[in-house]
Backbone bond lengths (Angstrom), bond angles and torsions (degrees), N, CA, C in turn:
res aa  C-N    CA-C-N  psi(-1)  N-CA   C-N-CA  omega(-1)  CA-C   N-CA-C  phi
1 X - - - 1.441 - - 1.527 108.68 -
2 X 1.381 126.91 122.90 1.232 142.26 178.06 1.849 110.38 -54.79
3 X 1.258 108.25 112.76 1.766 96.34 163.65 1.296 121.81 -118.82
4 X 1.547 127.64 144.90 0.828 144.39 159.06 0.880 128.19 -65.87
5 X 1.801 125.33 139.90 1.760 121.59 155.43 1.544 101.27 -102.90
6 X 1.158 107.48 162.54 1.881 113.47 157.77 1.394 113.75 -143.35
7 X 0.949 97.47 149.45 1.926 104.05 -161.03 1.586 75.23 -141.15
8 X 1.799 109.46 129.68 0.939 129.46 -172.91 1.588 104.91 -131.80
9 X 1.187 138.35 105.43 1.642 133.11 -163.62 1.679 96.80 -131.08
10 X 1.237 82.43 148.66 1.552 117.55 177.04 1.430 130.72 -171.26
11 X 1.662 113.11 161.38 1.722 116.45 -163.89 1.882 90.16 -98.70
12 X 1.505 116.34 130.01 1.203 121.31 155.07 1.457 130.27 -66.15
13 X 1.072 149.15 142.44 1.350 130.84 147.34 1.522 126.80 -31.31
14 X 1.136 137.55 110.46 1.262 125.89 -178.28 1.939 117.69 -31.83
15 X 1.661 77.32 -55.36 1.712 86.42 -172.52 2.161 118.23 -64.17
16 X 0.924 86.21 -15.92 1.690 109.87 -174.97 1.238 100.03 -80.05
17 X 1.439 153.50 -28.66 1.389 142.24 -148.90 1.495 105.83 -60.28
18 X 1.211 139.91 -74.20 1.423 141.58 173.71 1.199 115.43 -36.42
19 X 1.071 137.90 -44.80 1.503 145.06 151.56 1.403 121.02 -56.55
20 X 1.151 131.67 -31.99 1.248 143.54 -170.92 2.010 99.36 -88.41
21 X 1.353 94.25 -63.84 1.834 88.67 176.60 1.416 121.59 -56.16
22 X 1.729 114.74 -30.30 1.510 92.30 176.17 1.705 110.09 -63.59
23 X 1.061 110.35 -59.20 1.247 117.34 -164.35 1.661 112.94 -63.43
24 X 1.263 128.61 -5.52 1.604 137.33 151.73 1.744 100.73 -65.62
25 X 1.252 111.27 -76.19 1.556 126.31 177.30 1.726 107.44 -29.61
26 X 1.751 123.87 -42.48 1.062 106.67 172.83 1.371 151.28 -119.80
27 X 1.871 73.66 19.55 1.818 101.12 174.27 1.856 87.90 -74.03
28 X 1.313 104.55 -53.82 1.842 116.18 -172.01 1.410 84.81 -20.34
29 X 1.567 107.02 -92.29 1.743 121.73 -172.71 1.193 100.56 -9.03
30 X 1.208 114.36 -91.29 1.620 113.63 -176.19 1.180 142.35 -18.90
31 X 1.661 116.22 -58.59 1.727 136.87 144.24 1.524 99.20 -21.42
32 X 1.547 107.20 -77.82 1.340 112.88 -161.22 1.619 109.50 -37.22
33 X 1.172 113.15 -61.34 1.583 139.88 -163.88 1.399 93.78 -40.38
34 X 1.229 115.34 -74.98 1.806 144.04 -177.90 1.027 100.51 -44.07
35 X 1.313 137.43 -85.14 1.398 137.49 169.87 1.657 157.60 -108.47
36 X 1.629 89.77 25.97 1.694 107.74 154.95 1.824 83.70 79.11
37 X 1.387 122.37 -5.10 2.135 91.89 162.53 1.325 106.14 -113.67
38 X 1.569 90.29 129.22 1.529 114.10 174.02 1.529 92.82 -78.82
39 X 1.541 99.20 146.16 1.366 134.69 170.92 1.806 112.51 -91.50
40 X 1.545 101.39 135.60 1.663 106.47 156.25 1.230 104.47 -114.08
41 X 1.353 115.34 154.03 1.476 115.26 177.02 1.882 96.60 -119.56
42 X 1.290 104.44 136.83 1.588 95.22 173.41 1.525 97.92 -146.08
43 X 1.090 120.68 151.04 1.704 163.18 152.53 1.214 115.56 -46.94
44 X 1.572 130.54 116.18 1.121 115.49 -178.61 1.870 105.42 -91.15
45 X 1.573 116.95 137.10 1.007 116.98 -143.08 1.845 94.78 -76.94
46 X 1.219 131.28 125.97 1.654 147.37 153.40 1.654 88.08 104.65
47 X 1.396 115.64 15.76 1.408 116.74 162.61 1.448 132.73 -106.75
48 X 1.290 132.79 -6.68 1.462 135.37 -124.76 1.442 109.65 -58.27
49 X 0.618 126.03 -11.20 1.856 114.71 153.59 1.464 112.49 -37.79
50 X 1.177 121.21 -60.05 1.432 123.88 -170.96 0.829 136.37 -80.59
51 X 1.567 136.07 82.61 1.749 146.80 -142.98 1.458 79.86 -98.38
52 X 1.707 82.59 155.87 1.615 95.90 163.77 2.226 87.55 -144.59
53 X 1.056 75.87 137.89 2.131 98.75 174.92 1.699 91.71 -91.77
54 X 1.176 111.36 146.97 1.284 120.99 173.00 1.501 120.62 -148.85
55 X 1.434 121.97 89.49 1.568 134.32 166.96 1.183 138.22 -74.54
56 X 1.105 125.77 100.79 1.582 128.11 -169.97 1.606 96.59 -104.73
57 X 1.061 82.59 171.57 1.706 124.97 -175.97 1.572 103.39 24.97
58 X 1.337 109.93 65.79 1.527 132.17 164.54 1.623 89.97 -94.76
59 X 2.022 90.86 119.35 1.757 92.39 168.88 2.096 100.09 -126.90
60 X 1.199 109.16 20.26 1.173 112.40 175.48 1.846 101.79 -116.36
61 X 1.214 129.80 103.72 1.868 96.02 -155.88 1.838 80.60 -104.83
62 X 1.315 138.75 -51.60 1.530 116.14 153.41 1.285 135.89 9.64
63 X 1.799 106.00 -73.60 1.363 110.33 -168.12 1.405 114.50 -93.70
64 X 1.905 108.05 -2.67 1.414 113.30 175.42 2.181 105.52 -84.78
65 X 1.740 98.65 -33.71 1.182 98.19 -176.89 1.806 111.79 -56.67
66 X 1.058 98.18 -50.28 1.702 117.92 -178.71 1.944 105.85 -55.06
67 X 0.731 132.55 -9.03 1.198 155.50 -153.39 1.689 110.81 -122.36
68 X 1.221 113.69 -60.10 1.331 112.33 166.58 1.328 109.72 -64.54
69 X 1.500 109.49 -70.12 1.457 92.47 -172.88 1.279 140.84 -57.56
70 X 1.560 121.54 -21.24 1.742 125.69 155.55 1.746 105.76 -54.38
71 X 1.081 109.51 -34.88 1.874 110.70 -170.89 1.927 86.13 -64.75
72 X 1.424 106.04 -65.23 1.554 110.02 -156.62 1.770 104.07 -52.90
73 X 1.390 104.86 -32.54 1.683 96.52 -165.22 1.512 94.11 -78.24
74 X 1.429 148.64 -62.97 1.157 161.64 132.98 1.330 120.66 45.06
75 X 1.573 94.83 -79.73 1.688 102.80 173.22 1.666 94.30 -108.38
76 X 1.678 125.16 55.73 1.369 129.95 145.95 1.529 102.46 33.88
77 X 1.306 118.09 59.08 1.593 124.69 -178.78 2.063 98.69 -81.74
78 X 1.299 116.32 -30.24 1.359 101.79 177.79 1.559 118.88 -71.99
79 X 1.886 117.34 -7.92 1.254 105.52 177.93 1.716 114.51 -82.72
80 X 1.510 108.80 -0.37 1.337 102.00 174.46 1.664 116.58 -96.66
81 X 1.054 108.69 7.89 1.411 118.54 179.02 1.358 122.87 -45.49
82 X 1.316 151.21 -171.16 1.398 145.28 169.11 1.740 97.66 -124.49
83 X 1.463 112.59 146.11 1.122 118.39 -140.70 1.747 94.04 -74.25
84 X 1.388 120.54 142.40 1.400 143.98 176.21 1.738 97.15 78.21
85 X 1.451 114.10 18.49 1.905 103.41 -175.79 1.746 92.71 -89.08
86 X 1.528 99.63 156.89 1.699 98.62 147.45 1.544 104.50 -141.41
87 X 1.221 118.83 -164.90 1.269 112.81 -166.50 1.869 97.85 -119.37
88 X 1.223 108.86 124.27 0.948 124.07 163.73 1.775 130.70 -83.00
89 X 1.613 115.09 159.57 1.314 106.71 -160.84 1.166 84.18 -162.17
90 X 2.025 93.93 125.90 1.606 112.77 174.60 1.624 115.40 -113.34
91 X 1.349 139.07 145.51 0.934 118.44 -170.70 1.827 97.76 -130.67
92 X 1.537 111.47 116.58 1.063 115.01 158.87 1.321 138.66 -106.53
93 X 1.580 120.56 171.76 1.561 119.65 -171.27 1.305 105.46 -139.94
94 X 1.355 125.25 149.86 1.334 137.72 -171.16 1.982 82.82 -69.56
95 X 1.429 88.70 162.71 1.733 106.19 173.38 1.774 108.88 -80.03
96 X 1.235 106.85 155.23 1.302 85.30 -172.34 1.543 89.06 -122.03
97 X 1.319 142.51 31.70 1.200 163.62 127.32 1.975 99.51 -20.41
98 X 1.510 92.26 136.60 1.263 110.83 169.44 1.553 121.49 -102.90
């Protein structure tokens, strides 16, 4: 069975961070709940504005897409954004190299 990661990055508002992580932290929950991938959230290091979400071993990527985005609109994660940011989303796959 094929799995997916998704690495989802974006710039916070400076002033938004405390506000912005709960409501990242409990869209995550949610994802998780719905479809079994736990989320890391990490900091880009001498940056912290710039989170990146990171989902592995998504093998449904449909019912994970459908899933994020009710979580993201939900707890209104684009109003903490930094002004002209959006959140981007990469989707990788293990090699299937022998």
């Amino acid at each position: 069975m094929t799995q997916f990661a998704y690495y989802v990055y974006y710039r916070i508002a400076p002033a938004a961070n405390a506000r912005a992580l709960d409501a990242v932290r409990k869209a995550q929950l949610e994802v998780a709940a719905a479809t079994g991938a736990a989320a890391r959230l990490l900091f880009r290091h001498n940056e912290p504005d710039l989170w990146m979400e990171v989902y592995e071993r998504v093998t449904d990527t449909g019912a994970f897409e459908r899933a994020l985005a009710s979580a993201v609109e939900r707890h209104q994660l684009p109003n903490w954004l930094a002004a002209g940011a959006n959140r981007k989303i990469e989707i990788f796959v293990e090699s299937r190299c022998a």
